[in-house]
C-alpha positions, 0 to 999 in steps of 0.5 A: 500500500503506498502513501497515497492510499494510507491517507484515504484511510484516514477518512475512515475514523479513528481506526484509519486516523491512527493508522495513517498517523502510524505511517506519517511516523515511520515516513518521517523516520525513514526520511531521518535515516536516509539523510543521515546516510548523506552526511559523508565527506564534504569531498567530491567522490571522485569521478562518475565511474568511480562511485558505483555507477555500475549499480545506477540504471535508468528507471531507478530513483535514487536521493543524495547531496548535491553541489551545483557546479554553477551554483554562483549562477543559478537561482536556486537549487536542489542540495537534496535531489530526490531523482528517476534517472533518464539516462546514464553520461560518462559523467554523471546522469539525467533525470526528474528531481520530483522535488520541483513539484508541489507534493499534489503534482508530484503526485499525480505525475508519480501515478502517470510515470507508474504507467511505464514501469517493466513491471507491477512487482515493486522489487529490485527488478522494478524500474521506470521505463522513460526516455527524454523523447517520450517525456517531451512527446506525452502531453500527460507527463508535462510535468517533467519540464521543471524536473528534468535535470543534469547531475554531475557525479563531480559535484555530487557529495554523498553515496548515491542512495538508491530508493527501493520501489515499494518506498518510492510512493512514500519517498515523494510525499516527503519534505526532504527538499531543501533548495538553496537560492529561494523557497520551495513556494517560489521554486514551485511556482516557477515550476508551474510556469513551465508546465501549464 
């Protein structure tokens, strides 16, 4: 059962409210545990290849700290990208940070990209099927447009955590965002710019 369905359970009294406020804790705790393993070295990795990358495919979702190479720049950004990678670069990958989304979007645009997964199994063998063609060519995931991202394995400063399937669901209703250069609010209705 993901996240989505659980809160409807809260409709159905104090049973559903108790259960719901069960699933809010371990959600919150499995948020504490996985920013916990970010807090690594301040150091670069190294490079792409380097870091594991062998174990990163297309279709997974993955969180981790990241650095922006042109931070300096940039408006804002993401430290904490919660991403589906699209494609795997010799240094680095592509992919949808949810995190540009409002959580209600984002959930929305979770339910529709569920629709291309190889399979309904929720385990290891469960990825995303998406290509950056498919996503520009299908009018229902217009989201995509504030999320899709390039992640470079030089400026990325933790171990890559890979998301297990039956969490994704949980993992994006989570405010585990944390943008630097503006609020969630701002960023979020930029983002909505780009999708209407």
């Amino acid at each position: 059962m993901n996240l989505l369905s659980e809160i409807s359970l809260a409709a159905l009294g104090r049973k559903g409210k108790a259960y719901a406020a069960k699933k809010a804790k371990d959600s919150v705790n499995w948020l504490k545990s996985q920013i916990a393993k970010l807090t690594g070295s301040k150091k670069s990795l190294g490079s792409f290849s380097e870091k594991g990358s062998a174990q990163l495919e297309p279709g997974k979702m993955v969180f981790f700290k990241y650095d922006a190479k042109h931070k300096e720049t940039l408006p804002y950004y993401d430290m904490l990208p919660l991403s589906i990678i699209v494609d795997i670069l010799p240094d680095g990958f592509t992919g949808l940070n949810l995190h540009y989304l409002p959580p209600k979007v984002r959930a929305i645009f979770l339910l529709r990209l569920d629709e291309t997964l190889n399979n309904k199994k929720m385990n290891k063998t469960t990825r995303f099927q998406v290509t950056y063609g498919m996503l520009k060519a299908t009018s229902k995931l217009k989201f995509f447009a504030p999320c899709f991202k390039r992640y470079l394995g030089a400026h990325i400063k933790s171990k890559i955590n890979i998301i297990k399937p039956d969490q994704w669901h949980n993992a994006v209703m989570l405010p585990a965002s944390k943008f630097t250069g503006a609020s969630k609010a701002a960023v979020w209705k930029d983002s909505k710019r780009m999708y209407q």
